[in-house]
C-alpha positions as CSV (number, residue, x, y, z in Angstrom):
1,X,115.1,-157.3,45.4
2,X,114.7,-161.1,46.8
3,X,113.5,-161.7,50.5
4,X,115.3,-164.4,52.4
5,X,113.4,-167.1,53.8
6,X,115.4,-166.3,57.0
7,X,113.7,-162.7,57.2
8,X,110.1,-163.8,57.7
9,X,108.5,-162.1,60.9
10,X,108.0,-165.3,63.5
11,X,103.9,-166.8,63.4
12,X,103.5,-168.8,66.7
13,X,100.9,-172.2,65.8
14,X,98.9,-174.1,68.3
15,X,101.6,-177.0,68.3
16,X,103.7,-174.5,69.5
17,X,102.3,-173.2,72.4
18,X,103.2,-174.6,75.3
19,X,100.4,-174.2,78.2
20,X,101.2,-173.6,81.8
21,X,98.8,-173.2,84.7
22,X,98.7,-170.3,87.2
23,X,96.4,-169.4,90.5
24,X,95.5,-166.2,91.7
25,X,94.5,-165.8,94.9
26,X,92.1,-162.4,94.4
27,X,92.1,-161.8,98.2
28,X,92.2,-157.5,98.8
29,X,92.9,-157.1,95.0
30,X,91.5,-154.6,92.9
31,X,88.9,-156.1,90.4
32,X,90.4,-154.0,87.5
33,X,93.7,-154.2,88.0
34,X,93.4,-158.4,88.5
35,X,91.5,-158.6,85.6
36,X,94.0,-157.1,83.5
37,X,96.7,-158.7,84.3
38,X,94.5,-162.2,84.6
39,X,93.8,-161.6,80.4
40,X,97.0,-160.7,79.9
41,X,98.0,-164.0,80.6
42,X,95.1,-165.8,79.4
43,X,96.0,-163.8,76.3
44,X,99.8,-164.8,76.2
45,X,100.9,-161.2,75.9
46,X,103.7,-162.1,78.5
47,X,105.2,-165.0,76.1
48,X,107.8,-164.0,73.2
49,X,105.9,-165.7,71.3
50,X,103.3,-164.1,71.4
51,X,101.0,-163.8,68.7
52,X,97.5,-161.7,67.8
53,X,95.8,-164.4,66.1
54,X,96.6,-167.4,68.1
55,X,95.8,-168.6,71.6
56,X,99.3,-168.6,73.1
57,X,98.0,-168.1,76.4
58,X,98.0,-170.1,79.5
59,X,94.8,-171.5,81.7
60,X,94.4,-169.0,85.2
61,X,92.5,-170.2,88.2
62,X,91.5,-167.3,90.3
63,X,90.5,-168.3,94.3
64,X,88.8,-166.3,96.9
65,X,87.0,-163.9,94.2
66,X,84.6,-163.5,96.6
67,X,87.0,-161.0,98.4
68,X,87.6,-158.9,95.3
69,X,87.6,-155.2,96.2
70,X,86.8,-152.1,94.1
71,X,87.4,-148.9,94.7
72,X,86.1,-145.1,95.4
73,X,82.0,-145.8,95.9
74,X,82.1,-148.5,93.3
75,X,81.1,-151.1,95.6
76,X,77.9,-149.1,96.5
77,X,77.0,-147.5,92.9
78,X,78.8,-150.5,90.5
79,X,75.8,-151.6,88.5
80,X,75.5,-154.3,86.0
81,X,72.9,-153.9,83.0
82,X,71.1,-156.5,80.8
83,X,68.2,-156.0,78.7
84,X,66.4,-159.2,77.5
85,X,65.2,-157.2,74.6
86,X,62.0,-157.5,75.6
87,X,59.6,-154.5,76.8
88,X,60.4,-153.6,80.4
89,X,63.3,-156.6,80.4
90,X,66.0,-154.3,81.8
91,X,67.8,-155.7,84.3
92,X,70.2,-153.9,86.8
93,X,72.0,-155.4,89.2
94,X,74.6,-154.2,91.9
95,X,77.8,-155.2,92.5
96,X,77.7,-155.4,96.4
97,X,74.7,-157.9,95.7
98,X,76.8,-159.6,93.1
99,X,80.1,-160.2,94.9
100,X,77.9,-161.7,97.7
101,X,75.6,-164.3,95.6
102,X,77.5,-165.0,92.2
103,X,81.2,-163.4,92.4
104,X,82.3,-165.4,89.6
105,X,80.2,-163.4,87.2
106,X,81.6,-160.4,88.9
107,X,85.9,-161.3,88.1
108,X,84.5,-163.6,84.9
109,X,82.5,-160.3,83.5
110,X,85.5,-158.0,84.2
111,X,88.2,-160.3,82.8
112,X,85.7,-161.2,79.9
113,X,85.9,-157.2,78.5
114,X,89.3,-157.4,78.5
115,X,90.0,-160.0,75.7
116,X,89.3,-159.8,72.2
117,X,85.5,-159.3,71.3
118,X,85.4,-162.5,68.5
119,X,85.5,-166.0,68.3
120,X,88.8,-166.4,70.0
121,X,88.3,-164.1,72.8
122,X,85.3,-166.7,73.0
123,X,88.1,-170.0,73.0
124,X,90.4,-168.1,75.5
125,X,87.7,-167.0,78.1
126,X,87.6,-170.8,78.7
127,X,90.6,-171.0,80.1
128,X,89.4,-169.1,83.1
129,X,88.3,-171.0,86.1
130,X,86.9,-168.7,89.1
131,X,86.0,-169.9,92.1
132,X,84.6,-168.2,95.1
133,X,86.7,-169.1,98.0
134,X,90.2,-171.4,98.2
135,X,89.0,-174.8,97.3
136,X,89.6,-176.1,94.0
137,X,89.7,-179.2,91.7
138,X,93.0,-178.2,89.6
139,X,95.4,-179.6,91.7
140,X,96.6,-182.4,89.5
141,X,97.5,-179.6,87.1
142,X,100.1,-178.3,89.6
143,X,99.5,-174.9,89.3
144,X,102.3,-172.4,90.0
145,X,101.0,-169.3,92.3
146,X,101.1,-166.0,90.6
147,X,101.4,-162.6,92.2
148,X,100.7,-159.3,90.2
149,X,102.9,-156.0,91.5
């Protein structure tokens, strides 16, 4: 029994890979459900050519993440923890204090657990640019606007 060099299973490459740019406008959206769909795209799950191994995906600028929403009594009882590993270097922090002084951290942190936990979920995380409220310097990329269902 001989397999045809026709019946190989498809392997995108990097050369192949053809990188668009999208915004987001997070205004009213659900930090979960934007996230997920934000690394599904950075991930290149929506391309047939998608492959596990590769970075197929495209680059995502997400505007106004400042007015990211959560739901139920997340945004009073959300808590972020960090522990310097240090004695006594626990650090919590609350999401209704996040989402006013650093929201990137807040969609960045979400979108962040989302990918894959290794050196190209590392590569691919850099693809995400967040900013706090409309303004950004991406324009000469012409990004196309992106709505989620």
């Amino acid at each position: 029994m001989s397999l045809r060099m026709t019946d190989r299973t498809f392997q995108a490459r990097e050369k192949d890979v053809e990188k668009k740019w999208y915004i987001v406008d997070a205004d009213g959206m659900v930090l979960g459900r934007l996230a997920a769909n934000v690394a599904r795209i950075l991930r290149g799950k929506h391309k047939p050519i998608f492959s596990p191994h590769v970075d197929t995906g495209d680059y995502v600028i997400v505007i106004n993440a400042g007015k990211v929403r959560v739901t139920g009594k997340r945004y009073e009882q959300k808590s972020y923890f960090h522990y310097s590993g240090y004695p006594g270097g626990a650090k919590v922090r609350m999401f209704k204090d996040l989402v006013r002084s650093n929201p990137r951290f807040v969609v960045e942190h979400a979108v962040r657990g989302m990918l894959p936990h290794n050196r190209l979920g590392r590569r691919i995380i850099k693809k995400l640019k967040v900013y706090p409220e409309a303004e950004h310097p991406h324009a000469a990329q012409k990004p196309e606007v992106l709505t989620f269902d």
